[in-house]
Structures are given as C-alpha cells and as structure tokens.
One Martini backbone bead per residue (centre of mass of N, CA, C, O) as a GRO file, in nm:
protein
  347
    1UNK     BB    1   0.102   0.029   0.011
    2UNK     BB    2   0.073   0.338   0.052
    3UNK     BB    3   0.176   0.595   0.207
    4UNK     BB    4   0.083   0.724   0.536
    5UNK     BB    5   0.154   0.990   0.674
    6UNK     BB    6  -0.063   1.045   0.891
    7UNK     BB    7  -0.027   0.753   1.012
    8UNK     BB    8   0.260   0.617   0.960
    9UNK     BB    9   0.324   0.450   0.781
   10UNK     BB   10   0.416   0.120   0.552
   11UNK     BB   11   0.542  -0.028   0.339
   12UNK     BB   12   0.434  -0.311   0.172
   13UNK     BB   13   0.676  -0.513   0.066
   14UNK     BB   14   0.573  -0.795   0.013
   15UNK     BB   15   0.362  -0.692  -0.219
   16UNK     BB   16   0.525  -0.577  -0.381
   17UNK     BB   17   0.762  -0.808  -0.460
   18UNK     BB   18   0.502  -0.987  -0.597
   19UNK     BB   19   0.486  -0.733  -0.816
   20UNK     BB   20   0.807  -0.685  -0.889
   21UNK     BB   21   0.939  -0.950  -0.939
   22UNK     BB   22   1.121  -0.948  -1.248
   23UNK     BB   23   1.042  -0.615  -1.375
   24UNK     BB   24   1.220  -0.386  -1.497
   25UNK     BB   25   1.017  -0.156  -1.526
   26UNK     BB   26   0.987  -0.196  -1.229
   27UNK     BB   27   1.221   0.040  -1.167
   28UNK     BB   28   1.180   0.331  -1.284
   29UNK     BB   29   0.881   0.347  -1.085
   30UNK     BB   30   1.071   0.291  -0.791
   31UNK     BB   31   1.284   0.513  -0.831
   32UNK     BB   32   1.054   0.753  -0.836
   33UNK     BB   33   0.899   0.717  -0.576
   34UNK     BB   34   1.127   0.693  -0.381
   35UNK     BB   35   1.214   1.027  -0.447
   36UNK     BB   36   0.942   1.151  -0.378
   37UNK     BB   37   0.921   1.030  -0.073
   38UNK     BB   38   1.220   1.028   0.055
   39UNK     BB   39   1.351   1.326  -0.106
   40UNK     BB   40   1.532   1.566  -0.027
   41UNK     BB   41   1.758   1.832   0.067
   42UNK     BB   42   1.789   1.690   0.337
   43UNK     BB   43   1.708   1.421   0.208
   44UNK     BB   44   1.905   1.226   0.067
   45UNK     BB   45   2.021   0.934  -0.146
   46UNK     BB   46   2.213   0.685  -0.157
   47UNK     BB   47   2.341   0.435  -0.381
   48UNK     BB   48   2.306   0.229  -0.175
   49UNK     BB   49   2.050   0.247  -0.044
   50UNK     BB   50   1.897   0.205  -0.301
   51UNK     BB   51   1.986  -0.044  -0.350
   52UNK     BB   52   1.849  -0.159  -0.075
   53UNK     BB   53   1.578  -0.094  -0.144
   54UNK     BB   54   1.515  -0.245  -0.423
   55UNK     BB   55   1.577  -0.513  -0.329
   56UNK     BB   56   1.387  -0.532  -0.097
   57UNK     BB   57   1.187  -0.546  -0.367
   58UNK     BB   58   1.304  -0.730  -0.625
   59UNK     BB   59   1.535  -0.594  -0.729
   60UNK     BB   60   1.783  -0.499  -0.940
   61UNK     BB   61   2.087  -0.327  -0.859
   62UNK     BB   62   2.319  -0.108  -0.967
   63UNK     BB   63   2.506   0.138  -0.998
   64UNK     BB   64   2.476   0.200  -1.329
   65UNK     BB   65   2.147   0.167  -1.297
   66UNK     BB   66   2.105   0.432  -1.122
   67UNK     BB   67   2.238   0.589  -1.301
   68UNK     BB   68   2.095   0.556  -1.585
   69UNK     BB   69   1.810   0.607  -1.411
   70UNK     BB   70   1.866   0.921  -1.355
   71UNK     BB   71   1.895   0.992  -1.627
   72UNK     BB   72   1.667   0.967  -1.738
   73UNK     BB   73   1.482   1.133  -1.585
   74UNK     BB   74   1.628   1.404  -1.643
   75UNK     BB   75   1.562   1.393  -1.935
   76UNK     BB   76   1.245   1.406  -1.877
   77UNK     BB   77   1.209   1.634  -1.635
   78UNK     BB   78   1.328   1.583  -1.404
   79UNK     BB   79   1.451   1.724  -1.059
   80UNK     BB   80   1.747   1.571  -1.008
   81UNK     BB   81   1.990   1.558  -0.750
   82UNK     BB   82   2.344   1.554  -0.760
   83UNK     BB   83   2.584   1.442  -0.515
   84UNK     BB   84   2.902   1.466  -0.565
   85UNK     BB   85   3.073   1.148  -0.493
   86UNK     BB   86   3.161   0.811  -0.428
   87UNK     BB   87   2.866   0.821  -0.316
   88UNK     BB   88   2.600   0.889  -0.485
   89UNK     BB   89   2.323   1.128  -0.440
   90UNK     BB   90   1.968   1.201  -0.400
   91UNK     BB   91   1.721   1.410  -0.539
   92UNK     BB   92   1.424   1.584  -0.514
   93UNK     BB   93   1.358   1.877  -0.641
   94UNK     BB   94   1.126   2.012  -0.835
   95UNK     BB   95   0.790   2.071  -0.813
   96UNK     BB   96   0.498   2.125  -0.820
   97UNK     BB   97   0.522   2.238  -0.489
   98UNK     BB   98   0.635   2.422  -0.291
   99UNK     BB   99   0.614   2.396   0.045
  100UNK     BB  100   0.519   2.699   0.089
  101UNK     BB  101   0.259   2.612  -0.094
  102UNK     BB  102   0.156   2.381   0.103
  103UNK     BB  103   0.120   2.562   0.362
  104UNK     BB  104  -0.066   2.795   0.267
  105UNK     BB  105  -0.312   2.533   0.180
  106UNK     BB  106  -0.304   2.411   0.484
  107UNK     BB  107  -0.404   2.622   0.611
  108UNK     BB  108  -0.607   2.715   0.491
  109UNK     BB  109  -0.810   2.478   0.556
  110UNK     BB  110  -0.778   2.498   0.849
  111UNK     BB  111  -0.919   2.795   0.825
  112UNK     BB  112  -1.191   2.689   0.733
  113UNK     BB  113  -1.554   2.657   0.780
  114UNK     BB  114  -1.628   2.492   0.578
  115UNK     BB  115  -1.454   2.240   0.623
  116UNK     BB  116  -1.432   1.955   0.746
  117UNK     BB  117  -1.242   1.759   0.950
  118UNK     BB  118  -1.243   1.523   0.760
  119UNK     BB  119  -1.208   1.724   0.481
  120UNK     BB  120  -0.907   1.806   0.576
  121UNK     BB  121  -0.754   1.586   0.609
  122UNK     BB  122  -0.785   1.446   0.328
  123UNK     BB  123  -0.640   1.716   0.181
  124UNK     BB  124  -0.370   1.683   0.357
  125UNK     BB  125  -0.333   1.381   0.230
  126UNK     BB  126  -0.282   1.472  -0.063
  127UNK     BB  127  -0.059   1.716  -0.059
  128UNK     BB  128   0.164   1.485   0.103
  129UNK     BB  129   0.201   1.375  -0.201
  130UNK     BB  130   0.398   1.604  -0.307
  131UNK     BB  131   0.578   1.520  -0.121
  132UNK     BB  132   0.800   1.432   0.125
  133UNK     BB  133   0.760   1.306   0.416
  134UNK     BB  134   0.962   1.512   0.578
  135UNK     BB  135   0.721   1.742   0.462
  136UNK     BB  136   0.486   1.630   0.549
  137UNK     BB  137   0.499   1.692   0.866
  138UNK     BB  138   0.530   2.011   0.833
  139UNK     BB  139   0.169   2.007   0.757
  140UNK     BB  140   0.048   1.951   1.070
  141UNK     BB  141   0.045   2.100   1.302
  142UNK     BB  142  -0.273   2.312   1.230
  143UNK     BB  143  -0.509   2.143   1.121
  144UNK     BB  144  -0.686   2.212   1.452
  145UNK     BB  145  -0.712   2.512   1.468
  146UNK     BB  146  -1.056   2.494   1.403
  147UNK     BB  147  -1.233   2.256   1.487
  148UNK     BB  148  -1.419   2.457   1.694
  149UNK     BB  149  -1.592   2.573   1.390
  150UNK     BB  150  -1.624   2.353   1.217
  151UNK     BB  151  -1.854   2.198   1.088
  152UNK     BB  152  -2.004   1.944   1.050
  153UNK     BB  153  -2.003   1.618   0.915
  154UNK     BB  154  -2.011   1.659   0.576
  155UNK     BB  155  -2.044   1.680   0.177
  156UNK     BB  156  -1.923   1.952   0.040
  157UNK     BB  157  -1.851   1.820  -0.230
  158UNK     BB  158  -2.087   1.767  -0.356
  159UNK     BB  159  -2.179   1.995  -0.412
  160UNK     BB  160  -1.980   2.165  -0.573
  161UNK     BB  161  -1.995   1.945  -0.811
  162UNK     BB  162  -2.279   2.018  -0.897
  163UNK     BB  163  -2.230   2.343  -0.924
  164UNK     BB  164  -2.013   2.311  -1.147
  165UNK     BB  165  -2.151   2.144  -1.337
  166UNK     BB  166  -2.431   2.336  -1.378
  167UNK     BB  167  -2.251   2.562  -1.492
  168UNK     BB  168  -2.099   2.421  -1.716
  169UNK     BB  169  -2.419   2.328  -1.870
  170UNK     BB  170  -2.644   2.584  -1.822
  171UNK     BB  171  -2.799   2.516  -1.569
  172UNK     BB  172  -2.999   2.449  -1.324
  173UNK     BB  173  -3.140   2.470  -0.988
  174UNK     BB  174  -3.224   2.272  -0.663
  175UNK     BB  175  -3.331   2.410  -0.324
  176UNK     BB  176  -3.294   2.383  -0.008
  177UNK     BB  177  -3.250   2.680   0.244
  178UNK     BB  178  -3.070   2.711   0.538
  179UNK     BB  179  -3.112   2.782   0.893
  180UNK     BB  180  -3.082   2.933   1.229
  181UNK     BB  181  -3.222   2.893   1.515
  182UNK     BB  182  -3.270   2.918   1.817
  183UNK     BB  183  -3.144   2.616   1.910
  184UNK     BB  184  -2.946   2.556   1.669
  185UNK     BB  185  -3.107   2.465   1.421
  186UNK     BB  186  -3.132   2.379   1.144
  187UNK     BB  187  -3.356   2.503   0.859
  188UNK     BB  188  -3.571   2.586   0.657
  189UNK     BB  189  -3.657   2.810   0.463
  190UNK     BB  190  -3.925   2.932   0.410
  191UNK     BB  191  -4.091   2.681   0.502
  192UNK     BB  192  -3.956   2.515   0.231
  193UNK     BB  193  -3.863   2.618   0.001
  194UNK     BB  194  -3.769   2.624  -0.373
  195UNK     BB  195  -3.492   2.670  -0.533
  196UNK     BB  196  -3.468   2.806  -0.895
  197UNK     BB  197  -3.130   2.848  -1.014
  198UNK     BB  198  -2.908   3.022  -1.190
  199UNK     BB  199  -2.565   2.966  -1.219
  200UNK     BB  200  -2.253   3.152  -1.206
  201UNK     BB  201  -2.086   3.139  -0.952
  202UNK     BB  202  -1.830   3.056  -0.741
  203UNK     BB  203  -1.691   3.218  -0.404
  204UNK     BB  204  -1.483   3.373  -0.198
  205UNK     BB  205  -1.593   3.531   0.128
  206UNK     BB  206  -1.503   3.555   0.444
  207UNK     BB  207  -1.477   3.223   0.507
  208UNK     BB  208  -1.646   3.145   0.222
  209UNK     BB  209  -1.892   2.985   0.036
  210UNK     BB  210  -2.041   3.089  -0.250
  211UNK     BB  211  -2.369   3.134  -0.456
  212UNK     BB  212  -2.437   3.245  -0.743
  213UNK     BB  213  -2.751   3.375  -0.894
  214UNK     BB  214  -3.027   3.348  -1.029
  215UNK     BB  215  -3.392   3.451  -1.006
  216UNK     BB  216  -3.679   3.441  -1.198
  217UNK     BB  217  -3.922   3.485  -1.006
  218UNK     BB  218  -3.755   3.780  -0.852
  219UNK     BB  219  -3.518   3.898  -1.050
  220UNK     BB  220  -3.257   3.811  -0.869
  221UNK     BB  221  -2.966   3.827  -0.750
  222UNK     BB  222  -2.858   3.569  -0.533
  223UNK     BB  223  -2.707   3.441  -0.237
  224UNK     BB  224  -2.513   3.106  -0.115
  225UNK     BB  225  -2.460   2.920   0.086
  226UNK     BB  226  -2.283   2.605   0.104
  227UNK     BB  227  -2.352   2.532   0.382
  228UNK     BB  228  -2.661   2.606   0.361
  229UNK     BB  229  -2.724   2.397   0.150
  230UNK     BB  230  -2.925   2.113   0.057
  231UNK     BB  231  -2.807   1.822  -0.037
  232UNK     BB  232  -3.067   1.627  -0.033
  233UNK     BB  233  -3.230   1.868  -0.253
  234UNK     BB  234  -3.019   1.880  -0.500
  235UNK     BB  235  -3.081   1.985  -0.835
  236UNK     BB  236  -2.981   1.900  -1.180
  237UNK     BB  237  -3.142   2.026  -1.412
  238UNK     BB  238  -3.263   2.062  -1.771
  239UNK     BB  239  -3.274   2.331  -1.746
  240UNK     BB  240  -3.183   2.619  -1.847
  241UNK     BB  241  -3.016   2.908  -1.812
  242UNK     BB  242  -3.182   3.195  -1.828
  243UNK     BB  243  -2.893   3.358  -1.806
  244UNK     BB  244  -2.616   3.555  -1.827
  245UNK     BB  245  -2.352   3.696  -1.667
  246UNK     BB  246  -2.202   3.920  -1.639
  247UNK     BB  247  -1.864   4.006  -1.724
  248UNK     BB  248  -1.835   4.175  -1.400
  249UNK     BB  249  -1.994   3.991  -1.160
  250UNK     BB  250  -1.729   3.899  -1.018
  251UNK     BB  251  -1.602   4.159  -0.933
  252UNK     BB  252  -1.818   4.320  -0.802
  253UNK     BB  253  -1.859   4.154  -0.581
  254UNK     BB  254  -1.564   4.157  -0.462
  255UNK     BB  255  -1.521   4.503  -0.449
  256UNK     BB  256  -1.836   4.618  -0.386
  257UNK     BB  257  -1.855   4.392  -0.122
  258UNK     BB  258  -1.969   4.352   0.253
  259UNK     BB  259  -2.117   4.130   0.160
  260UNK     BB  260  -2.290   3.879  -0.015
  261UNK     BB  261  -2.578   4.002   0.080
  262UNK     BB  262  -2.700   4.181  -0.174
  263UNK     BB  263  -2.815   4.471  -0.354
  264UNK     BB  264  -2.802   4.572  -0.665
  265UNK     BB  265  -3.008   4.878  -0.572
  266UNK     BB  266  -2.756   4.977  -0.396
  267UNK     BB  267  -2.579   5.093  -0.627
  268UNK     BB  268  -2.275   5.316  -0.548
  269UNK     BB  269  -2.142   5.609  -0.541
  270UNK     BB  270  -1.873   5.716  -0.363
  271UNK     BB  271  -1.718   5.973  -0.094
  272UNK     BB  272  -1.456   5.918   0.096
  273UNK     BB  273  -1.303   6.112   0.399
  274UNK     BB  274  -0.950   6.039   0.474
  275UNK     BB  275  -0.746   5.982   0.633
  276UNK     BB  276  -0.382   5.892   0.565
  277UNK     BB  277  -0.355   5.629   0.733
  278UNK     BB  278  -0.597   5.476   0.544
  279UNK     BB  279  -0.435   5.414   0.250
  280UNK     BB  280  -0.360   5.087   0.327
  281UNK     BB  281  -0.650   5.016   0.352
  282UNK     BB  282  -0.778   5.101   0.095
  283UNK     BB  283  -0.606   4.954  -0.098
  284UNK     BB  284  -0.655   4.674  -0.001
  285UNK     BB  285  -0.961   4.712  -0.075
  286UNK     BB  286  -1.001   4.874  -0.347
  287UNK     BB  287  -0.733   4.872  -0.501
  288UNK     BB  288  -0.462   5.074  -0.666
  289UNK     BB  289  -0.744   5.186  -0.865
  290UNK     BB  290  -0.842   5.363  -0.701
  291UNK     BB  291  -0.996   5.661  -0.671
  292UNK     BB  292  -0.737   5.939  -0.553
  293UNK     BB  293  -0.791   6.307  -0.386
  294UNK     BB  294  -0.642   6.542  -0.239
  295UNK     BB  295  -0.722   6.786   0.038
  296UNK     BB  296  -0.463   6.775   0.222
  297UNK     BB  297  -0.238   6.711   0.462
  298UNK     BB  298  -0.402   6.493   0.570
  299UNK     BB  299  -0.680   6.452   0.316
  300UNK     BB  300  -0.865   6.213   0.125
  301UNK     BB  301  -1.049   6.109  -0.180
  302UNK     BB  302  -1.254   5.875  -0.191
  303UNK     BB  303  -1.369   5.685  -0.517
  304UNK     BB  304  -1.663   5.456  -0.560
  305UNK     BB  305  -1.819   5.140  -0.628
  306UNK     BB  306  -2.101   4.992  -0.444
  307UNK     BB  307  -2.299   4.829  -0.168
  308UNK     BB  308  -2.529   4.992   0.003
  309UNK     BB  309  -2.549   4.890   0.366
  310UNK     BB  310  -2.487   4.764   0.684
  311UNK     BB  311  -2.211   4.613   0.637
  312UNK     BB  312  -2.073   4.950   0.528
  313UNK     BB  313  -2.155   5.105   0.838
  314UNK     BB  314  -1.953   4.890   1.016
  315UNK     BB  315  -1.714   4.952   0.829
  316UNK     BB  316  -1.704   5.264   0.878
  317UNK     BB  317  -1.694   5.269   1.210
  318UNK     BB  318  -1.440   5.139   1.269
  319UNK     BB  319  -1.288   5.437   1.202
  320UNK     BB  320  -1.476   5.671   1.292
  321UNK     BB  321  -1.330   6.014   1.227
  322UNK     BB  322  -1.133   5.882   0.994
  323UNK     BB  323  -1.455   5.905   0.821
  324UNK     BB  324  -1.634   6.039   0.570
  325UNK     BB  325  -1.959   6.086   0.403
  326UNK     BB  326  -2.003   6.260   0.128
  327UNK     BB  327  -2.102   6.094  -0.101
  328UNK     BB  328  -2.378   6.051  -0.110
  329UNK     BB  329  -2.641   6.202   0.098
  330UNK     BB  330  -2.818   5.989   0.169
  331UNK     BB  331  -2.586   5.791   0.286
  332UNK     BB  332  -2.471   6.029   0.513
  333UNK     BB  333  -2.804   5.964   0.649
  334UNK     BB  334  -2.816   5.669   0.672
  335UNK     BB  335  -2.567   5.656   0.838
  336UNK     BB  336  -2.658   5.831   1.092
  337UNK     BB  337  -2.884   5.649   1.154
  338UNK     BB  338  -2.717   5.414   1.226
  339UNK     BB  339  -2.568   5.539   1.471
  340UNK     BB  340  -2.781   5.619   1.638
  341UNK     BB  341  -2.968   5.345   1.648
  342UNK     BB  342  -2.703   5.236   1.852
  343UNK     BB  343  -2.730   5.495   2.035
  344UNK     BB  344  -3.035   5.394   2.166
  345UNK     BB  345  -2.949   5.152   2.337
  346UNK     BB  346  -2.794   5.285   2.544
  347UNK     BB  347  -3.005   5.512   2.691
   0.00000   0.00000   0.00000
C-alpha cells in the first residue's frame, strides 16, 4: 500500500516485491516513487541505500543502472539533484508545488470554516503526496487549529461538484437553503421554499464559499452559501439557465460587496473623506486602481461603487472619525441613522 503520511505507516514491501519481482520496467516506477517520496534537499538517498532499498523490494539494481536510471529521468524532465561524491547521493529537486506553497494551502483548508475537520484531513493528505515525507510531517502542525468552528461532519464537496456540473452545463438547480433557529438547529429557509437557481459561479469571501445565481421568480441575483444549502434536496435541472451573468459580475461582487448577501439596487458611488493613515487600508480593500484625490494635508477623498448596506456602514464605524461619507447625500443621511440607532439602545 502507498505510504501513510497521517496515519505513518509503511511500504508493505512484500506485496510490493510479488508484484514487482523480476519485472525490469518497474525498476524505473520503483525509483522515480523512491525519490519523490523519501528524498529532498535535507533528506538526500545515496546510491547504496537506494541499491538496498530497491532490492529490499525484489530489484536487481547495481551502481551504474541507479545512475542509468536517474540520467533517464532528468532526460524525461524530472529534477533529480546529483550529490557528487564517490558515493553519489540524490534527491527530487523542483516539484509540482514548493513546500513554502503547500503550507500555505494547508493553512488555508485549516483556517476554513466551511470544510469539515474530516475533509480537511483528507485533502491535507492529499497535499502531502506533493512532497516527500519528511516535508510531508512539517505540513500537519496547525491542522486542527479551527477544529471548534469547523461545521459538522457533511460532504460539501458532493455540493460544490454538483454546482460546478450545473455551471458548466448552463443548467438550473433546485434546492431547499437552511438557517439556524433559536435553539441552534438547521431548518428549511420560508418554509422550506424550493429554489429555483441558474448558477452564475462560486467564489470565496470572508472565509465561506458562496453560489452566485439568478432567481427567475423574483428576477433577482442572490448569494447562497455553500454550506447552508441542503445537499439531499438539490438537484441539477435539465432545463437550461435562464441568463448568462454580466461579464464584470464577478469582480463587482468581490470589489464592491461588504458582505455576500447583497442587493444589486443600492450599488452607489460613493465619495469617502479619509485621513492619511488609512490609504495602505483602503487601498488593499478597494485596490491600487481605486480613485484618490488628495484634499489636504492630513485628508484625501476616495471615490469607488459599492453597494450600500449595513454592512458598509459597520465596516465605516470601524474607522471611527477619520472617515466621513461626502456623497451621495442620502447614504450620509442613512449612515448617520444607522449611528444614531445604535446608539439609542444604550440610552
């Protein structure tokens, strides 16, 4: 059986050599698996160990078919690293993904709250077939870092395979989409209502996973998370998607939206008078591209579109008195409501 990162198991080397012994092709099979699995820059095999590991498996192998076979290799495109010595060493150089990019990939799935702490082990031993073993163990640290936020145990990826399906098909779905009650249980949304959806695309934002669609019913675009969407109630129609999505809906989501749950009829420009201090914040939230316009020493004026929420003037208040909404007028009117109502329940 294939190496066990998680679990640290090992080669089962006698079924290995009843299926490998006296088979000369799977020498080169057995050699290219050896290094990708057992060797990197720390962890060199030199050819001798290499000679009796190969054997140890029902292998012929002396000094000149390991170097043979490993010039065949980096011929073929691999990046084997030669160690030259009177005992020549090697290793697998260049993979598909640096370490440095399999951690932080492993973070991520750890740090989601939407993947479940079983389909987080599994796609982190996945990963950790990228590398060799011993880089595979330095990717297990903080797994388990979110364990208590991570949902129950479900299978969001049959979702997210299905939505992806009916995407790329220009298909509907239907689905009944949960909320939590007062007692902290699932239950069907109005009802237990069926969603009629032509899917427009996934996308990630403040650690969840959203469906983007159109709804014919009530000809609206609406925002659906993945994990509250009930997977034994969805199916992938046949009838065709009503409508293809704007070519920029999905930057505009992403750039313009304070929150998934959004309503496309209150998308504004906005004009934002902003201290100094706060351009390295507005520019990694609006990017490099945003319009700024400076107004004096201390203050300059951002304009962009959004769409304006509650949402929009939660994250407003965060700033305190170094932003203030210039125009339009109206959204200045509804922020100071949205102040003033917060601060009359603590009257």
């Amino acid at each position: 059986m294939a190496y066990d990162y998680i679990n640290d198991g090992i080669i089962d080397a006698d079924a290995v050599q009843k299926g490998l012994k006296g088979n000369k092709k799977a020498r080169m099979l057995q050699l290219l698996k050896l290094l990708n699995e057992e060797t990197d820059e720390e962890h060199p095999l030199s050819t001798n160990e290499i000679i009796a590991k190969m054997r140890e498996l029902g292998l012929e192998v002396n000094r000149k078919t390991v170097k043979d076979d490993v010039d065949l290799l980096i011929a073929s495109g691999y990046d084997v690293v030669i160690i030259k010595s009177s005992n020549n060493s090697f290793y697998m150089g260049e993979r598909i993904f640096e370490l440095s990019e399999l951690k932080m990939m492993v973070d991520a799935i750890s740090a989601s709250k939407i993947i479940s702490t079983k389909a987080t082990n599994a796609l982190i031993e996945k990963l950790q077939k990228l590398c060799s073993k011993h880089q595979a163990r330095e990717l297990l640290w903080n797994k388990d870092i979110n364990r208590n936020v991570k949902p129950y145990s479900r299978n969001v990826n049959l979702i997210i395979d299905k939505l992806t399906r009916a995407i790329g098909s220009k298909l509907r779905v239907q689905f009944k989409y949960n909320e939590y009650n007062i007692n902290k249980e699932l239950q069907p949304r109005h009802n237990g209502k069926i969603y009629d959806i032509s899917p427009y695309f996934l996308v990630w934002n403040e650690d969840h996973y959203y469906l983007v669609g159109y709804e014919s019913s009530t000809s609206v675009t609406k925002t659906f998370r993945i994990d509250r969407i009930d997977g034994s109630t969805l199916v992938v129609s046949r009838e065709p998607a009503v409508r293809k999505p704007e070519q920029e809906l999905l930057s505009k989501y992403s750039q313009r939206s304070f929150s998934m749950m959004v309503d496309e009829d209150n998308e504004r420009t906005v004009v934002l008078r902003c201290h100094n201090k706060l351009i390295t914040i507005m520019i990694d939230r609006f990017g490099e591209d945003v319009d700024i316009n400076l107004v004096d020493d201390d203050h300059f004026d951002l304009t962009t579109t959004l769409y304006v929420s509650t949402n929009f003037y939660s994250w407003l208040a965060r700033f305190g008195e170094d932003i203030q909404v210039i125009g339009p007028p109206q959204v200045a009117v509804d922020y100071k409501e949205h102040l003033e109502n917060i601060i009359k329940i603590y009257e």
